[in-house]
N, C-alpha and C positions, 0 to 999 in steps of 0.2 A: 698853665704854669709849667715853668722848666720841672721834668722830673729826670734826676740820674740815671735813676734805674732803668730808664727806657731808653739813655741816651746810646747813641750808636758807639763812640766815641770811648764808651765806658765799659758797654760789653764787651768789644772786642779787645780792646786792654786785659781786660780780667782775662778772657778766653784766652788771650794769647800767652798771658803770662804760666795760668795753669799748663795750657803744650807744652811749654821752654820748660817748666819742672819736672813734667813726668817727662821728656826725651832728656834732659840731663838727667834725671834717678835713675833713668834705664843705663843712659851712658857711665854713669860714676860705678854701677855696676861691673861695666866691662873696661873700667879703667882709664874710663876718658872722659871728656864733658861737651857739653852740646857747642860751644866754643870751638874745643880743637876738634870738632868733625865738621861743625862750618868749613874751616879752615883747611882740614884734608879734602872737604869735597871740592874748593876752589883749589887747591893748589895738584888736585890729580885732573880736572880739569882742564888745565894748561899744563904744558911743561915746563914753562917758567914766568913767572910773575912776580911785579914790585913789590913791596910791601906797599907802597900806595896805592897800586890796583889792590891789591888783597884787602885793605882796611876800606877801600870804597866797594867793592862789592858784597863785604862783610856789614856794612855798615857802620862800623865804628871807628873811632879816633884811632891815627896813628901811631900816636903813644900805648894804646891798649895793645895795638900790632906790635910793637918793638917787642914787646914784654912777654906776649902770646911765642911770637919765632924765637925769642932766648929759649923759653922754656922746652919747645919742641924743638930746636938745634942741639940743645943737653942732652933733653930723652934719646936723640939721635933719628930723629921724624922727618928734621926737612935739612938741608944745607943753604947758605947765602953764595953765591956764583956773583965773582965781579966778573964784569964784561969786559972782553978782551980790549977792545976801542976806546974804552969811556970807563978808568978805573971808578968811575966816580958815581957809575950806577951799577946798582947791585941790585939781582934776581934771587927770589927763593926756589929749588928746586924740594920736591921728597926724593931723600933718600929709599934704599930697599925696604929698608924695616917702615921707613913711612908710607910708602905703596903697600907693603902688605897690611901694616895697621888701615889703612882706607879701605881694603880691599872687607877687611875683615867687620870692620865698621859702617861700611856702605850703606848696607843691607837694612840697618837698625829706625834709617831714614822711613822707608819702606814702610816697616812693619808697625813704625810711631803715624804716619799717617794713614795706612790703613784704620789703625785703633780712631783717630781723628772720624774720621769719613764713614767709617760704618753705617750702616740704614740711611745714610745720604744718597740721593739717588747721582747718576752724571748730570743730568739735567740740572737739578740741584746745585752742585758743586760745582757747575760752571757758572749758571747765574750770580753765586755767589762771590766766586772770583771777580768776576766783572764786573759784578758794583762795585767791593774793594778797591778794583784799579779808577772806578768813575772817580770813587771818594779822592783818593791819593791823587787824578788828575786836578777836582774842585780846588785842591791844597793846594796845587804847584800852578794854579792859573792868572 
């Protein structure tokens, strides 16, 4: 008989939902959210990128994106860049203040997966990854 609690499906839901809260409490700490450093770490990754690269490598709707770059075009985090050729497409770049907020926030990555991983061994952490991606392939087959 189906039991939930042992369902794969459900663990990791849970587990992953606990991460996204403690790496957003760390971040509301230092004045940001696990959101807008998705978001800095794509966008210091490229030097310019769409809002619909940014919402598809973020994985979320593009309207959550529009909403996301008002608010950090306000803060003063990133800039929208039309394109010289084609008024008609437009790139987000960071600003200074949003390279250094990334610069400063990077690190926070790091130190939340560390906490993750702990007494996991490599071995471990790799096998585990790569069932992950088996599961997500089963999905998209």
């Amino acid at each position: 008989m189906f039991n939930l609690d042992d369902c794969v499906a459900f663990i990791t839901n849970n587990a992953s939902k606990q991460m996204e809260n403690y790496f957003n409490d760390r971040l509301v700490q230092l004045g940001s959210t696990r959101v807008q450093w998705i978001a800095l770490y794509y966008l210091g990754k490229n030097k310019s990128i769409s809002q619909v690269e940014l919402a598809k490598k973020m994985n979320i709707k593009s309207s959550t994106v529009v909403r996301l770059v008002d608010r950090m075009e306000r803060d003063g985090y990133v800039k929208r860049v039309k394109d010289a050729n084609d008024r008609r497409i437009t790139s987000l770049e960071l600003t200074n203040a949003g390279i250094n907020l990334r610069k400063q926030l990077l690190p926070e990555g790091e130190k939340a997966s560390n906490v993750f991983s702990k007494d996991i061994t490599e071995e471990e952490l790799e096998i585990f990854i790569h069932v992950l991606k088996k599961m997500v392939d089963n999905i998209n087959e």
